[in-house]
VMD Tcl script that builds the backbone (N, CA, C; Angstrom):
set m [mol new atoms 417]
animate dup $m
set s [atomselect $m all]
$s set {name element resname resid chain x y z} {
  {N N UNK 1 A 138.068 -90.115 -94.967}
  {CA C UNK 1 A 138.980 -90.690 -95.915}
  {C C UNK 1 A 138.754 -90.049 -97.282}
  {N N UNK 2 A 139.837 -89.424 -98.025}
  {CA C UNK 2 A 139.638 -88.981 -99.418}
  {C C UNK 2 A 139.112 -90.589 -100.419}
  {N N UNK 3 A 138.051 -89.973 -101.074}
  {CA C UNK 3 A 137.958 -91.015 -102.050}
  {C C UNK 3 A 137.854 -90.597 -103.296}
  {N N UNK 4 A 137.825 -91.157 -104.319}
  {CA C UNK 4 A 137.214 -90.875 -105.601}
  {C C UNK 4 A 136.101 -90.974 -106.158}
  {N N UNK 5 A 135.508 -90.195 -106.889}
  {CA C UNK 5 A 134.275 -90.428 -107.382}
  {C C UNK 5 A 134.237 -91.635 -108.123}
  {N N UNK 6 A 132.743 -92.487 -108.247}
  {CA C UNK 6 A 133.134 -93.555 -108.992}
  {C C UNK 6 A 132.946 -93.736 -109.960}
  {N N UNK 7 A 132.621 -92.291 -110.790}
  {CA C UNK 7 A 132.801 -92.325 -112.476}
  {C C UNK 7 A 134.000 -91.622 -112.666}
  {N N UNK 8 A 134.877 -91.335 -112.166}
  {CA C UNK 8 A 136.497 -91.238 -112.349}
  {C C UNK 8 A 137.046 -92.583 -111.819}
  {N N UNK 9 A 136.832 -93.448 -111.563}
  {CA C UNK 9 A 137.250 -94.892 -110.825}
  {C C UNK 9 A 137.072 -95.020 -112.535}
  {N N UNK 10 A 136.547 -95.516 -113.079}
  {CA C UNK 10 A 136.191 -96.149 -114.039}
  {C C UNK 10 A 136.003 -98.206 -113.773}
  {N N UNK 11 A 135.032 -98.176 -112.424}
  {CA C UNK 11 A 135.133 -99.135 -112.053}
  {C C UNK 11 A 136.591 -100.049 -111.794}
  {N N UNK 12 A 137.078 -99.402 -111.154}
  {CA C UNK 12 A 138.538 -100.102 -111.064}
  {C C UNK 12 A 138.217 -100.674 -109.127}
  {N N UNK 13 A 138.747 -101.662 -109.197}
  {CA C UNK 13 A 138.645 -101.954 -107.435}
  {C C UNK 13 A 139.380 -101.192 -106.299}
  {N N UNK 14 A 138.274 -101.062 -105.426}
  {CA C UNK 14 A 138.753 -99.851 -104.688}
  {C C UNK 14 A 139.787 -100.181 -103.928}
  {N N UNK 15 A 140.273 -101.150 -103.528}
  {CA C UNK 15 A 141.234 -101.623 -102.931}
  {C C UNK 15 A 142.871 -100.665 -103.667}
  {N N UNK 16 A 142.808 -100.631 -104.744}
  {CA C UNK 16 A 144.123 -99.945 -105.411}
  {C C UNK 16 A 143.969 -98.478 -105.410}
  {N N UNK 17 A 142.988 -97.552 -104.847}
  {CA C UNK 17 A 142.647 -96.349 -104.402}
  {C C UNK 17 A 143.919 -96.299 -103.009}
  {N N UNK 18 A 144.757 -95.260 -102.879}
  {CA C UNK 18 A 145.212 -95.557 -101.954}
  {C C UNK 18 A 145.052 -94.354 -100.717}
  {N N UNK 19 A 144.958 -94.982 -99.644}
  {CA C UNK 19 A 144.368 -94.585 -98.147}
  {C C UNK 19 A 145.093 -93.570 -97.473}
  {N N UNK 20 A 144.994 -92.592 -97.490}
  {CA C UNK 20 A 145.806 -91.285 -97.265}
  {C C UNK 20 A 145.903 -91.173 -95.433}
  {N N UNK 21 A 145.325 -91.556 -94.841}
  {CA C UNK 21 A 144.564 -91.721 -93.418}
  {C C UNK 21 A 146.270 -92.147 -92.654}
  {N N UNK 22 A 147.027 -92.744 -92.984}
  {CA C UNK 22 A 147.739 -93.249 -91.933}
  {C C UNK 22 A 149.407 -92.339 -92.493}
  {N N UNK 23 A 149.063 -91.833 -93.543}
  {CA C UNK 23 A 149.793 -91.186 -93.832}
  {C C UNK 23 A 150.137 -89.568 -93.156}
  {N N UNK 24 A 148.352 -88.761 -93.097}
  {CA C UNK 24 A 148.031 -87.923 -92.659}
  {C C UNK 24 A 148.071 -87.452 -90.726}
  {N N UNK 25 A 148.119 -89.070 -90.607}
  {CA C UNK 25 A 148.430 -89.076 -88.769}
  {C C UNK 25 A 149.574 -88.960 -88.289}
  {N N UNK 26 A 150.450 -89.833 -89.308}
  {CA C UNK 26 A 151.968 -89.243 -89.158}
  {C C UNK 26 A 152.578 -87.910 -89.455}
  {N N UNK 27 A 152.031 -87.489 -90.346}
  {CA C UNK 27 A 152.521 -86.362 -90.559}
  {C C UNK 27 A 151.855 -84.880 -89.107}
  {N N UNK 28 A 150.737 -85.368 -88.791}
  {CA C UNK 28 A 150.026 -84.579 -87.470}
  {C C UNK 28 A 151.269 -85.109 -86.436}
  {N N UNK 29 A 151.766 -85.928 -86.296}
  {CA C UNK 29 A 152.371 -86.646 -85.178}
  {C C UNK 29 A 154.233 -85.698 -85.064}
  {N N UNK 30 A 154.367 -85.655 -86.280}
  {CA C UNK 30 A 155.581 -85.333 -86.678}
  {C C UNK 30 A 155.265 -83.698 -86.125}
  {N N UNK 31 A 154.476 -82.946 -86.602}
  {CA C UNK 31 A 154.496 -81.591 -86.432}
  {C C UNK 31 A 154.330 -81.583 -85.079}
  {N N UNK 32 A 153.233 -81.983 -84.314}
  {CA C UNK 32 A 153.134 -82.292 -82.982}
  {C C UNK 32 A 154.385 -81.837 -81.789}
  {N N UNK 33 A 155.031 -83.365 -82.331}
  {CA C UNK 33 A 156.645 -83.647 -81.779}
  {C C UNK 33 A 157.651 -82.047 -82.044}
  {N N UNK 34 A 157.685 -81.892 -83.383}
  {CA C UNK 34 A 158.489 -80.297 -83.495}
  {C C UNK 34 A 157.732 -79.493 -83.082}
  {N N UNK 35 A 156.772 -79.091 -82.569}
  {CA C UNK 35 A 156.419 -78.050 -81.906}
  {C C UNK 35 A 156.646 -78.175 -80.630}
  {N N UNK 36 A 156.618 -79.317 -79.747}
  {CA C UNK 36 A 157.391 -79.588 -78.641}
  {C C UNK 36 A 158.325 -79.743 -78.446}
  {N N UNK 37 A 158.870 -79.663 -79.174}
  {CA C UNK 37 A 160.741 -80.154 -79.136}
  {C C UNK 37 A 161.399 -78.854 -79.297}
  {N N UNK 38 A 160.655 -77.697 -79.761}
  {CA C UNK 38 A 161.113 -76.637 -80.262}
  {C C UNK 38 A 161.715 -75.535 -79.346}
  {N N UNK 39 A 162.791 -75.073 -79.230}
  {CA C UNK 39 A 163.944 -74.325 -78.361}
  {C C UNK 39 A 162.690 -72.942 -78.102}
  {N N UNK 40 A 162.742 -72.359 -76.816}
  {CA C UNK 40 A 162.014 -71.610 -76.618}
  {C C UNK 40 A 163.176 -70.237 -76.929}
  {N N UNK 41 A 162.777 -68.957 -77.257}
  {CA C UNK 41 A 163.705 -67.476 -77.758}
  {C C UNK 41 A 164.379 -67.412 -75.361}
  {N N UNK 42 A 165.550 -67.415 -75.995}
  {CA C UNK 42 A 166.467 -67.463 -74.733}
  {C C UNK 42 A 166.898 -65.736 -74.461}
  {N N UNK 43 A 166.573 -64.897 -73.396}
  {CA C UNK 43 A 166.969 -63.806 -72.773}
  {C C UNK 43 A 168.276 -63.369 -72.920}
  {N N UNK 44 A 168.931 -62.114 -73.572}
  {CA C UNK 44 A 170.213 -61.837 -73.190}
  {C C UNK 44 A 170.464 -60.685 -72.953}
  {N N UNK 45 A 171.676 -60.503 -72.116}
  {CA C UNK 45 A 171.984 -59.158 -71.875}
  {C C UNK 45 A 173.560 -58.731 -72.624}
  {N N UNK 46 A 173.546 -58.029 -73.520}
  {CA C UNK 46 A 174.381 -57.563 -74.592}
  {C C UNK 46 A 175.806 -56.840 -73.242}
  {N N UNK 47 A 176.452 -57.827 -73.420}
  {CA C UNK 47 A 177.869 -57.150 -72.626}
  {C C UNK 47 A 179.100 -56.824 -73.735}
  {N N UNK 48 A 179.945 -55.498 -73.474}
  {CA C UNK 48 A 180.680 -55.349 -74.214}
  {C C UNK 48 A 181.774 -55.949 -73.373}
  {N N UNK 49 A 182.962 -56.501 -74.362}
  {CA C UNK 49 A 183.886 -57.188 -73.941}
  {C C UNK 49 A 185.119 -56.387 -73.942}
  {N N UNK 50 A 186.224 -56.152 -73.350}
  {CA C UNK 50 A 187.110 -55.089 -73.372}
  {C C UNK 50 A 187.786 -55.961 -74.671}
  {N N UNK 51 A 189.147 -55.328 -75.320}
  {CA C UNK 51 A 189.742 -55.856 -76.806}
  {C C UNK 51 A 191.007 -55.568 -76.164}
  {N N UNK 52 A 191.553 -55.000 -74.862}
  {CA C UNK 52 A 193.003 -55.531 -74.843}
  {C C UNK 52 A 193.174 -55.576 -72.946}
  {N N UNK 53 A 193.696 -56.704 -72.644}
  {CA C UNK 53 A 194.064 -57.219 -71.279}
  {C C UNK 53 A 194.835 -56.370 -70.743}
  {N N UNK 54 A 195.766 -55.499 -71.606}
  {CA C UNK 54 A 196.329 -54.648 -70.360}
  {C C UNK 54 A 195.774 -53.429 -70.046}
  {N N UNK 55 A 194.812 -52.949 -70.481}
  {CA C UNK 55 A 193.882 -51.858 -70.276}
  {C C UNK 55 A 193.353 -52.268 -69.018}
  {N N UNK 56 A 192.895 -53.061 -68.688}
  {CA C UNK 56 A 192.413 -53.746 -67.628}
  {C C UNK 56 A 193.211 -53.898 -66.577}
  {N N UNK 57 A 194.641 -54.384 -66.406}
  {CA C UNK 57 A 195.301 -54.390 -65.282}
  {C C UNK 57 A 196.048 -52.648 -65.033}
  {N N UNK 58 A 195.966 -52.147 -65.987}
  {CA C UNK 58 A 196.432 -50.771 -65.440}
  {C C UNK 58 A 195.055 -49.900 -64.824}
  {N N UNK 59 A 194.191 -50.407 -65.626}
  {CA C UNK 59 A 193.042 -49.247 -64.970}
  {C C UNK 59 A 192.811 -49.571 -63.012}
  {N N UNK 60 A 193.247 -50.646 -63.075}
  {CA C UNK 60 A 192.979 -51.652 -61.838}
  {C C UNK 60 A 193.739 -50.644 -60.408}
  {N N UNK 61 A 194.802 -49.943 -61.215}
  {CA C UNK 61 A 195.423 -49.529 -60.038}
  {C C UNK 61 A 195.170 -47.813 -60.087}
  {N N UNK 62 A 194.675 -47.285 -61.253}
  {CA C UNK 62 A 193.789 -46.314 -61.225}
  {C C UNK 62 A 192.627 -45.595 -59.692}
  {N N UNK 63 A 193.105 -44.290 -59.280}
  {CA C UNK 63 A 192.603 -44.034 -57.876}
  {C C UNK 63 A 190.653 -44.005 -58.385}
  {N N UNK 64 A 190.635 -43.696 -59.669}
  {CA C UNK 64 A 189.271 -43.416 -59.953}
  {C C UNK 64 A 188.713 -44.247 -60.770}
  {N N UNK 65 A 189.058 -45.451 -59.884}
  {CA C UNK 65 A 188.243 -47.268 -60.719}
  {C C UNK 65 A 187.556 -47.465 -59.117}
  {N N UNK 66 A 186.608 -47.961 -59.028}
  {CA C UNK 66 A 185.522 -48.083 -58.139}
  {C C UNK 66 A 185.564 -49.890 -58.387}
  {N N UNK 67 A 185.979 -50.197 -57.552}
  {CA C UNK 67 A 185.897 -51.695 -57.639}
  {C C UNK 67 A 185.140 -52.753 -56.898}
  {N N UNK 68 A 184.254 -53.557 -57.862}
  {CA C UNK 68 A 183.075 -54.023 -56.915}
  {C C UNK 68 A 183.362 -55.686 -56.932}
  {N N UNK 69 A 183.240 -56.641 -56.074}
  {CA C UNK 69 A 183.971 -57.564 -55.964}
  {C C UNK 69 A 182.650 -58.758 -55.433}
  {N N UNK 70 A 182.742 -59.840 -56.191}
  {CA C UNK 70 A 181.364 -60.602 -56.123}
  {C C UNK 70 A 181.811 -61.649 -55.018}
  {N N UNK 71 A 181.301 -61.826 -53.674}
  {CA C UNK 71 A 181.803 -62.838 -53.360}
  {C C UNK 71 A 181.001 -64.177 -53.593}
  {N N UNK 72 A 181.795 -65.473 -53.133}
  {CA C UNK 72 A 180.815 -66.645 -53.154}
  {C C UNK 72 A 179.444 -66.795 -52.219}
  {N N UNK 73 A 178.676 -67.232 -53.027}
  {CA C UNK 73 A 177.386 -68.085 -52.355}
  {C C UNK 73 A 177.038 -66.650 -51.771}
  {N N UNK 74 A 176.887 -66.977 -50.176}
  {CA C UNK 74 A 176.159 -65.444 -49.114}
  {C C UNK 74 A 177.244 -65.074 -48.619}
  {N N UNK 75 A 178.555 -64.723 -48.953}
  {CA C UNK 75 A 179.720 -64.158 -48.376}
  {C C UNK 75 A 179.253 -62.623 -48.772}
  {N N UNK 76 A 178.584 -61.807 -49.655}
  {CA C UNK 76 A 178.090 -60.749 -49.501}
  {C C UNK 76 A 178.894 -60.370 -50.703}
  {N N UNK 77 A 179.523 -58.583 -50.820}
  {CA C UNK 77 A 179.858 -57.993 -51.725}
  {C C UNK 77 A 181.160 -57.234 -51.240}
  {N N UNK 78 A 182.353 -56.926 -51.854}
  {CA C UNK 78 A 183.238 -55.707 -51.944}
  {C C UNK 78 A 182.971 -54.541 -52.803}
  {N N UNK 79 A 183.083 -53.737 -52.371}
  {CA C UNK 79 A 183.612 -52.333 -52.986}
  {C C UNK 79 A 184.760 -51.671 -52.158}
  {N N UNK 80 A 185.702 -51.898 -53.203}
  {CA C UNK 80 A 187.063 -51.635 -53.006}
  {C C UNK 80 A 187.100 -52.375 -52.063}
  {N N UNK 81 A 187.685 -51.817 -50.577}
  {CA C UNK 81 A 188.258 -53.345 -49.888}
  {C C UNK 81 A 186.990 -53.217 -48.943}
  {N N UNK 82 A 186.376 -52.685 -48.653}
  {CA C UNK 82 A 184.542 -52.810 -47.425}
  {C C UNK 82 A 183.571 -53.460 -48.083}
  {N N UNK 83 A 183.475 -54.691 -46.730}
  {CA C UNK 83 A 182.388 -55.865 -47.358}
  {C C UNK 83 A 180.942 -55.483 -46.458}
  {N N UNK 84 A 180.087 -55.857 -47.246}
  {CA C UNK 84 A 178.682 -56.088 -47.213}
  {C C UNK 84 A 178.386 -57.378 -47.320}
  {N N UNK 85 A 177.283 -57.593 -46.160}
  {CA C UNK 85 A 176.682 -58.461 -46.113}
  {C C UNK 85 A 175.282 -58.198 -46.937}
  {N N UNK 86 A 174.585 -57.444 -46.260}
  {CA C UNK 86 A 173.510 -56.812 -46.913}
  {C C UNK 86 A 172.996 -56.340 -48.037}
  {N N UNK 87 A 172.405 -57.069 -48.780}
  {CA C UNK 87 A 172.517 -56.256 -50.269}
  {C C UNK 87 A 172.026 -54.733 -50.572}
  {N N UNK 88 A 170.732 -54.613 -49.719}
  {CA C UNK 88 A 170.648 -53.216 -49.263}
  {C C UNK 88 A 171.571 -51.859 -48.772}
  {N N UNK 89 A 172.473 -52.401 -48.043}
  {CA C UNK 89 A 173.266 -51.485 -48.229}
  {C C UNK 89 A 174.299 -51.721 -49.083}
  {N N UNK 90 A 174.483 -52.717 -49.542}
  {CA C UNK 90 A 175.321 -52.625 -50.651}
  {C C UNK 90 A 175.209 -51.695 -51.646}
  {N N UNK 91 A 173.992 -51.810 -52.287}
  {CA C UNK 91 A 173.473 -51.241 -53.334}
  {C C UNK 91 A 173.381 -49.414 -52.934}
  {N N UNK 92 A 172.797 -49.161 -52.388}
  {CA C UNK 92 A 173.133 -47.803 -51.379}
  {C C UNK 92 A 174.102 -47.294 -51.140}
  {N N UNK 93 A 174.977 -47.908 -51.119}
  {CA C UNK 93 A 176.854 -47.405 -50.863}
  {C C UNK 93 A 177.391 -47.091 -52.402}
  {N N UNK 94 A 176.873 -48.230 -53.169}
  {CA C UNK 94 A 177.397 -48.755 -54.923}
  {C C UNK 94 A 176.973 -47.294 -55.286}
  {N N UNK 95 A 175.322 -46.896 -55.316}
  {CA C UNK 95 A 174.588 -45.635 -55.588}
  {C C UNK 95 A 175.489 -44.756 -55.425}
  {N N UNK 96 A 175.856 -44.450 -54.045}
  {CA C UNK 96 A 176.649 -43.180 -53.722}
  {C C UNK 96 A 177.784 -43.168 -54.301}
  {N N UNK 97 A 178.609 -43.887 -54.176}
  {CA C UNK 97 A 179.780 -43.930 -54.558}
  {C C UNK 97 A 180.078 -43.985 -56.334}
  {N N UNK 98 A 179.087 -44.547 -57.077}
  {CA C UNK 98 A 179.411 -44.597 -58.621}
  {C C UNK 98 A 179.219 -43.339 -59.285}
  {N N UNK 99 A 178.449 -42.477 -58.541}
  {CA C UNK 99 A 177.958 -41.133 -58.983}
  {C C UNK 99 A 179.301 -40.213 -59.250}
  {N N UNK 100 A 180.056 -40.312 -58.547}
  {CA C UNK 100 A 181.081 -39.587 -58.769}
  {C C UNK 100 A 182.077 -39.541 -59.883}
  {N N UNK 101 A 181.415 -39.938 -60.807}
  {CA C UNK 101 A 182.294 -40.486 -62.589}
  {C C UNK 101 A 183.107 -40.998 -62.203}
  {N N UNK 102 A 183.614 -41.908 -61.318}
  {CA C UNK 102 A 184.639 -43.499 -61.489}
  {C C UNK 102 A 184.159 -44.624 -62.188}
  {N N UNK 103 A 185.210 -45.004 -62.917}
  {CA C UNK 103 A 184.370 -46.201 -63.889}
  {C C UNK 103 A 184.549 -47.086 -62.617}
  {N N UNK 104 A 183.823 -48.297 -63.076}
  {CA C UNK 104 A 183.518 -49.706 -62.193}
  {C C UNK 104 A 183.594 -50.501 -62.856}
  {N N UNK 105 A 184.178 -51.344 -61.866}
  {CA C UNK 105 A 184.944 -53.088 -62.555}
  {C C UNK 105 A 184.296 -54.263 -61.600}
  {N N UNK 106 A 184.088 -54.839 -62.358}
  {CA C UNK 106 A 183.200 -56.143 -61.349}
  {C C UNK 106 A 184.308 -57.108 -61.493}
  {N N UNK 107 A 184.404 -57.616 -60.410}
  {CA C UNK 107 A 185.678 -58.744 -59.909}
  {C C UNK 107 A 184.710 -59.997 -59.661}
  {N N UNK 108 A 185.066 -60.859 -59.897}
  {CA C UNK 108 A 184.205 -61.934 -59.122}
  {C C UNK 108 A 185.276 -63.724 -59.375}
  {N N UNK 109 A 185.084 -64.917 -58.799}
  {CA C UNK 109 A 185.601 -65.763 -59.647}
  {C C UNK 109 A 184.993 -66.852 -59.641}
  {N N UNK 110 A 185.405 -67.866 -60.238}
  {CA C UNK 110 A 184.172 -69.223 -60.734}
  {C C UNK 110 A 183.592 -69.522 -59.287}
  {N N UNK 111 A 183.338 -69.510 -58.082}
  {CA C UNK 111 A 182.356 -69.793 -57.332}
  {C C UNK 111 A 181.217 -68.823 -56.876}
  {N N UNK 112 A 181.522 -67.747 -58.153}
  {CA C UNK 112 A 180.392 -66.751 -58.291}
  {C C UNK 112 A 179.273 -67.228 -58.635}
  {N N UNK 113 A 178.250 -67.298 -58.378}
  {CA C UNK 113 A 176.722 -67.599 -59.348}
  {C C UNK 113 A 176.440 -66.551 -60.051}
  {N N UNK 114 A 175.808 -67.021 -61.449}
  {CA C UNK 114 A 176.016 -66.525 -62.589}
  {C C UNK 114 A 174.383 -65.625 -62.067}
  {N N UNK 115 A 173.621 -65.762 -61.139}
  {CA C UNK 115 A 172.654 -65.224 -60.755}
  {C C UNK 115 A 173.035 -63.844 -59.981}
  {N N UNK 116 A 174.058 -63.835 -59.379}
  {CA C UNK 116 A 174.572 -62.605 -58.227}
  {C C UNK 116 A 174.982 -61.815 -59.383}
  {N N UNK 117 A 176.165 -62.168 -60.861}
  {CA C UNK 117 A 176.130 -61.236 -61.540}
  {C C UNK 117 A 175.376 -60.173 -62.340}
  {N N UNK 118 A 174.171 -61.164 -62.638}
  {CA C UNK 118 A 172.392 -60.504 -63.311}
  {C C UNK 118 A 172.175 -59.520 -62.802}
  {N N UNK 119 A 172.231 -60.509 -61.219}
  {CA C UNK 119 A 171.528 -59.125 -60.547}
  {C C UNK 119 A 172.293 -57.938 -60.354}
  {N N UNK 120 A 173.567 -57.506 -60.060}
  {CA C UNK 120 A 174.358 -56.583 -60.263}
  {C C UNK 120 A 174.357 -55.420 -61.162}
  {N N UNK 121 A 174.112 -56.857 -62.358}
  {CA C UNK 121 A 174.085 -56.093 -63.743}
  {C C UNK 121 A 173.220 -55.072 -64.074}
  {N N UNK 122 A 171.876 -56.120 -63.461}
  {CA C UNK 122 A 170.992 -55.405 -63.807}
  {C C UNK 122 A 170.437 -53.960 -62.914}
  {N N UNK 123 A 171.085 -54.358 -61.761}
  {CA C UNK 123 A 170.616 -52.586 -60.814}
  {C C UNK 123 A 171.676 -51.821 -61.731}
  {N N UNK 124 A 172.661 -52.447 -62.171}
  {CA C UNK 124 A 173.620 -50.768 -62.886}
  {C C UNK 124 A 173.010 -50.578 -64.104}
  {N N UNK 125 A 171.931 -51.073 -64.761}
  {CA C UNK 125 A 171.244 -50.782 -65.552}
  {C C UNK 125 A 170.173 -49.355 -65.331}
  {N N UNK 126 A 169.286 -50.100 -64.099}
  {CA C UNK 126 A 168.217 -49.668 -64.090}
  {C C UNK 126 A 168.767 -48.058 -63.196}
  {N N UNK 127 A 170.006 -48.200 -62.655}
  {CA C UNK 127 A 170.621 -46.617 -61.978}
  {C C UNK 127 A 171.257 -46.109 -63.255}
  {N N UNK 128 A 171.614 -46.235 -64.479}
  {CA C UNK 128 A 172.276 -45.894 -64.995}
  {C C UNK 128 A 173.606 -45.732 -65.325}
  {N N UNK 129 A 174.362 -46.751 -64.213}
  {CA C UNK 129 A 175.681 -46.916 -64.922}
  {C C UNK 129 A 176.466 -47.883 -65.911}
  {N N UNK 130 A 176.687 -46.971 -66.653}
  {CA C UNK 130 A 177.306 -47.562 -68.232}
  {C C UNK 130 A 178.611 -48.060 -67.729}
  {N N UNK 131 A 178.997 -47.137 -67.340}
  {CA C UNK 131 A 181.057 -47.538 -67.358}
  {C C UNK 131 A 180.983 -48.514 -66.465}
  {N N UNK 132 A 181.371 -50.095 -66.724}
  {CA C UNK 132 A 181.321 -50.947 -66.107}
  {C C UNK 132 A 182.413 -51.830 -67.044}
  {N N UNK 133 A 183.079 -52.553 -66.304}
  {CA C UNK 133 A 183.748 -53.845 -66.920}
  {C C UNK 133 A 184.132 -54.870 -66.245}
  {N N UNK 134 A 184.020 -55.555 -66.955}
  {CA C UNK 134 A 184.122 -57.132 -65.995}
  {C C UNK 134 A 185.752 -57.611 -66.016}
  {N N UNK 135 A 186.590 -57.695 -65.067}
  {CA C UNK 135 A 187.566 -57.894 -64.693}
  {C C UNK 135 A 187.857 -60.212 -64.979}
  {N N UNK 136 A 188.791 -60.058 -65.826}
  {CA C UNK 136 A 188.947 -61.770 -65.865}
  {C C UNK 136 A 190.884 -62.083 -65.582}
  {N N UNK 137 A 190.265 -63.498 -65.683}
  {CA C UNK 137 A 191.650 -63.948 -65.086}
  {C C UNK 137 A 191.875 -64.340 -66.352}
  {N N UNK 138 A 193.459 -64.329 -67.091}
  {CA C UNK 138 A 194.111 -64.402 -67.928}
  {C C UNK 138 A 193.380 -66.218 -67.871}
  {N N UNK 139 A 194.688 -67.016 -66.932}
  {CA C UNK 139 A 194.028 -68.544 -67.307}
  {C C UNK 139 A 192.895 -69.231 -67.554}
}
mol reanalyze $m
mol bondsrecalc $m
mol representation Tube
mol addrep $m
């Protein structure tokens, strides 16, 4: 407990000294709480967004757009219209086939998991393909 000396008291009763102790626990209690409460730094992956919708439906019919198509849950993958089950060969076919400078468009729709796209994302990362865009529905 902070006190005062008692030739600065000037004999005054210690009772009107006031008790810093319950003050000091709250304030430990408070920091405590915000350090637990505190938002942990959240992961992102920087996607560029296309800036006009019809760029997108014309490239669509483009012979040299490589189109990769997310299906739901374990329904597997498209490229162009041949499905995979296998992600192994998926990815192996994706390899061969992106090499050939066709850009690639990822198709997918809301019963996609936002996990199947990561992972997508992230093998065209780690192979190196840039030209990628994500295909959306107007509504």
């Amino acid at each position: 407990m902070i006190e005062l000396p008692a030739s600065k008291r000037g004999n005054i009763i210690t009772d009107l000294a006031p008790d810093l102790t319950p003050l000091l626990d709250v304030m430990f209690m408070l920091i405590v709480f915000f350090i637990l409460t505190a938002n942990s730094v959240n992961y992102v992956l920087d996607v560029n967004l296309p800036k006009d919708n019809d760029n997108i439906t014309k490239a669509a019919i483009d012979p040299n757009i490589l189109s990769v198509t997310l299906l739901p849950n374990t329904s597997g993958w498209k490229i162009n219209n041949k499905t995979y089950i296998d992600e192994n060969e998926f990815k192996k076919s994706l390899q061969s086939q992106a090499l050939n400078d066709k850009k690639l468009i990822i198709i997918g729709d809301k019963n996609v998991s936002m996990e199947k796209l990561l992972n997508l994302m992230t093998f065209l990362r780690k192979n190196n393909i840039q030209a990628a865009e994500i295909m959306m529905d107007k509504n």
